[in-house]
C-alpha positions in Angstrom: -79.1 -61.7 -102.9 -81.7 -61.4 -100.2 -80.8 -63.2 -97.3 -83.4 -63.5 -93.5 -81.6 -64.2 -90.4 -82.0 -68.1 -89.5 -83.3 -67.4 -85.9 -86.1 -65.1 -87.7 -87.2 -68.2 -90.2 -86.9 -70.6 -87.4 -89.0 -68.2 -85.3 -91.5 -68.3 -87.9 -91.5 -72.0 -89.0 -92.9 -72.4 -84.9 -95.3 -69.4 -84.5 -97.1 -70.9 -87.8 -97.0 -74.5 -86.5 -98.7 -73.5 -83.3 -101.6 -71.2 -85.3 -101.7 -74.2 -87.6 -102.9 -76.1 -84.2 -105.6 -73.6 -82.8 -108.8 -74.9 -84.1 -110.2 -73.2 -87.0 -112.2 -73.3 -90.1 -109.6 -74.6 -92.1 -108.4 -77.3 -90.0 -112.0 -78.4 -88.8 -112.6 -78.3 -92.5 -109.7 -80.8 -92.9 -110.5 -82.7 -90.0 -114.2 -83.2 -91.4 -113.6 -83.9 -95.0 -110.7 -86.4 -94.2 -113.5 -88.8 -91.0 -116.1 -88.5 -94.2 -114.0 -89.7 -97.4 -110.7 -90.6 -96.3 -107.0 -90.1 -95.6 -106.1 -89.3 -98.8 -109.3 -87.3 -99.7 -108.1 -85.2 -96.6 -104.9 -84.8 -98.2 -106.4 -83.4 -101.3 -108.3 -80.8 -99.2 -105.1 -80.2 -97.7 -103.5 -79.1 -100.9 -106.3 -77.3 -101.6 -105.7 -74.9 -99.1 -102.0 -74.9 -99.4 -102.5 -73.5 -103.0 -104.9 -71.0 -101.4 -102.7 -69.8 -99.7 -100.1 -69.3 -102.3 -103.0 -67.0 -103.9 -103.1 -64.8 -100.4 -99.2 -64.5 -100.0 -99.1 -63.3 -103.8 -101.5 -60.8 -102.4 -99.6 -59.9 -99.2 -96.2 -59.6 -101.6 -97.8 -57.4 -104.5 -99.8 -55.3 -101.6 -103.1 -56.1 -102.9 -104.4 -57.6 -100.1 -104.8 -54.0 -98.8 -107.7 -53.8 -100.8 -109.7 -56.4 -98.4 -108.6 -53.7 -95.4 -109.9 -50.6 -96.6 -112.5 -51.1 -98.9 -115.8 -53.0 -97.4 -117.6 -53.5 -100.9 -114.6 -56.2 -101.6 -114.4 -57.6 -98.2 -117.9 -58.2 -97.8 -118.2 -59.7 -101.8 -115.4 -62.1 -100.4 -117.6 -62.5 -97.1 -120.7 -63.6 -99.0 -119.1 -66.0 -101.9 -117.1 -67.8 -99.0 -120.5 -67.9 -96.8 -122.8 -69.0 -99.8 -120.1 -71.8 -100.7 -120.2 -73.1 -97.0 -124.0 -73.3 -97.3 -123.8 -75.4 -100.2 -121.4 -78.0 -98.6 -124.0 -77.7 -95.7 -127.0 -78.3 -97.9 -125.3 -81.2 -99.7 -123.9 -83.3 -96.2 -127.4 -82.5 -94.8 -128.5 -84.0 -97.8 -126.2 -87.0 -97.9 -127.1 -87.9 -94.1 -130.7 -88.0 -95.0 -130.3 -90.6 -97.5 -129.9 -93.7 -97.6 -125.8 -94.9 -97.2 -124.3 -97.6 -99.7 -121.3 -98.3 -98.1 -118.3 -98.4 -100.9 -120.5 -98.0 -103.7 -121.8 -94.9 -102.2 -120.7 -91.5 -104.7 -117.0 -90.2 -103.9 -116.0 -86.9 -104.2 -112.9 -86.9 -106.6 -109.4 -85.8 -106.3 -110.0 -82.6 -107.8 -113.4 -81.9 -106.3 -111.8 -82.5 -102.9 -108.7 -80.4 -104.1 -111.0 -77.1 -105.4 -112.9 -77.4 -101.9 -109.7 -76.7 -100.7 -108.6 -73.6 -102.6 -112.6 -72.0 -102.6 -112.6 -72.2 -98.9 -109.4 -70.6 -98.4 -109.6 -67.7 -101.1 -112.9 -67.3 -100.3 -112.1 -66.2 -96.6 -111.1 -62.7 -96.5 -109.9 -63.0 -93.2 -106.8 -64.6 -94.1 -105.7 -62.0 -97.1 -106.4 -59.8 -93.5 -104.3 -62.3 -91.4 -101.4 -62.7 -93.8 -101.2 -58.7 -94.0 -100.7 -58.3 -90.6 -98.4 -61.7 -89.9 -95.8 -61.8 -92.5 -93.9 -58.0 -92.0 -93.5 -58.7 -88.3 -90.9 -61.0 -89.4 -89.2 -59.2 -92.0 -86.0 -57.7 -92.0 -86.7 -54.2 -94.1 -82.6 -52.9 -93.2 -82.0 -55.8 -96.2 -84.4 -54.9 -98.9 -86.1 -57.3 -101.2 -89.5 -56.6 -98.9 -91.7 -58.4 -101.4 -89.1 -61.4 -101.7 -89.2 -61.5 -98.3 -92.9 -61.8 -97.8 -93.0 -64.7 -100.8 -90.3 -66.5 -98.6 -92.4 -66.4 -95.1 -95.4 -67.1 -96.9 -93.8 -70.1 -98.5 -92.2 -71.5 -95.2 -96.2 -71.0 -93.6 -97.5 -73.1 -96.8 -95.0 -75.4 -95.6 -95.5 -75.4 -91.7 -99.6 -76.1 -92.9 -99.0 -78.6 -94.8 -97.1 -80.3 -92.3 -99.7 -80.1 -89.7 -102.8 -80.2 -91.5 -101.4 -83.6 -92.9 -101.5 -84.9 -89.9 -104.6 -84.2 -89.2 -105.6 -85.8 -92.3 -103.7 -89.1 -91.5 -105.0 -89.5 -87.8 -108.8 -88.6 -89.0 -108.3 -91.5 -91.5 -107.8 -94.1 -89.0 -111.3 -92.3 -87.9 -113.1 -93.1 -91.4 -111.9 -96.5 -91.5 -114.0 -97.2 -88.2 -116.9 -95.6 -89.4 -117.2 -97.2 -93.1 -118.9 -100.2 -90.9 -121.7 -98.1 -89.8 -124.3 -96.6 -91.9 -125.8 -94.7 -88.8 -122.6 -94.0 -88.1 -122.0 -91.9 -91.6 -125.0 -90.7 -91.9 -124.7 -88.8 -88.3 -121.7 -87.6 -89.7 -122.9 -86.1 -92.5 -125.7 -84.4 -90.3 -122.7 -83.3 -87.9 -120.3 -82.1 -91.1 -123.7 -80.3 -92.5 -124.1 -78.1 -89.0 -120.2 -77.7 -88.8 -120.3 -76.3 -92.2 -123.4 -74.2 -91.1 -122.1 -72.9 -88.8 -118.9 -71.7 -90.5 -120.7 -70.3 -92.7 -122.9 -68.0 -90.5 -119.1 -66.8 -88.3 -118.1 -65.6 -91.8 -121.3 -63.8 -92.6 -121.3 -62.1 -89.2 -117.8 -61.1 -89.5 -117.2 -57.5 -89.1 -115.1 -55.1 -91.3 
C-alpha cells in the first residue's frame, strides 16, 4: 500500500489552489466562456479542462510527457494545433459580435461543444504536459515507492483543487451573463472582447519558446 504524508497532500491541495488563482489561459478561458453563455456553460468548460488534465497527469505518471521536453518537432506540433484552435474561437466570437444578437433565440453552444472546448484547450497546450513534469515529483515521497501512483494521486488532488476554483469562477461570471443578456451592444462587445482575448492567446502560444 502506497501511502503520502498528510502535511505533503495538504501542502499540495494549497500550492495548486493558489496557481489555480494566477490569471491564465485557462482560467480567462473560463472566465470568458462562462460572461458569454452562462454559469453552467462555464461549468461545462470547466470539466473540460479537468478531463484534460487527467490526459497530462497520465502523461506525467507513464513519463511520456518527456517527449514534449526534448523533442521540438512534438512540442511545436502541440504549439500549432493549440494556436490554430484559439484562432478559430477568435474568428468565430469576432464573427458572432459582428452580427446581429437575438437575445435567447440566439445559437447556444451545447453541453458537449462547451465540454470538448475544454479538453482541446487544455491538451492542446504543451506547456502544461511541461508544467505537470516539473510540479508533481517535488511532492513526492520516492523513499516509499509506487512513484507513478504517486504522481496519479497529486495529479488527481490538482484536478480537484481546479475544479474547485475554476467553478467559482464560473458561478460569479454567471451572475455577469445574466446582466448582459439585456444588452445587445453589450454582447456583441463581448464577443469582440472574447475574439481578441482568444487572439491573443493564441499568438503567446505560437511565440512560446522550446
Amino acid at each position: 500500500m502506497i501511502f503520502v504524508s498528510a502535511d505533503i497532500l495538504v501542502s499540495f491541495f494549497l500550492a495548486s489552489i493558489l496557481l489555480g488563482l494566477i490569471p491564465g489561459p485557462d482560467n480567462i478561458f473560463v472566465l470568458l466562456q462562462s460572461v458569454m453563455h452562462g454559469r453552467k456553460s462555464g461549468l461545462w468548460v470547466v470539466l473540460g479542462l479537468c478531463t484534460g488534465l487527467l490526459f497530462h497527469t497520465s502523461l506525467v505518471a507513464l513519463g511520456i510527457a518527456v517527449i514534449f521536453q526534448t523533442s521540438i518537432w512534438a512540442f511545436n506540433a502541440l504549439k500549432v494545433f493549440g494556436a490554430l484552435y484559439l484562432l478559430y474561437l477568435a474568428w468565430q466570437s469576432f464573427k458572432a459580435g459582428s452580427e446581429k444578437m437575438e437575445g435567447e433565440n440566439s445559437p447556444k453552444l451545447t453541453a458537449h461543444q462547451l465540454y470538448k472546448r475544454g479538453i482541446i484547450m487544455n491538451v492542446s497546450n504543451p506547456k502544461v504536459a511541461i508544467f505537470f513534469l516539473a510540479f508533481l515529483p517535488q511532492f513526492t515521497q520516492p523513499q516509499l515507492g509506487g512513484l507513478a501512483w504517486q504522481l496519479l494521486l497529486l495529479g488527481g488532488i490538482f484536478i480537484m483543487a481546479t475544479l474547485l476554483v475554476f467553478s467559482c469562477i464560473a458561478f460569479m461570471a454567471g451572475y455577469l451573463s445574466q446582466v448582459l443578456k439585456s444588452s445587445e451592444f453589450a454582447q456583441a462587445l463581448l464577443h469582440k472582447s472574447a475574439g481578441l482575448v482568444f487572439l491573443l492567446l493564441a499568438l503567446k502560444l505560437a511565440f512560446t519558446s522550446f
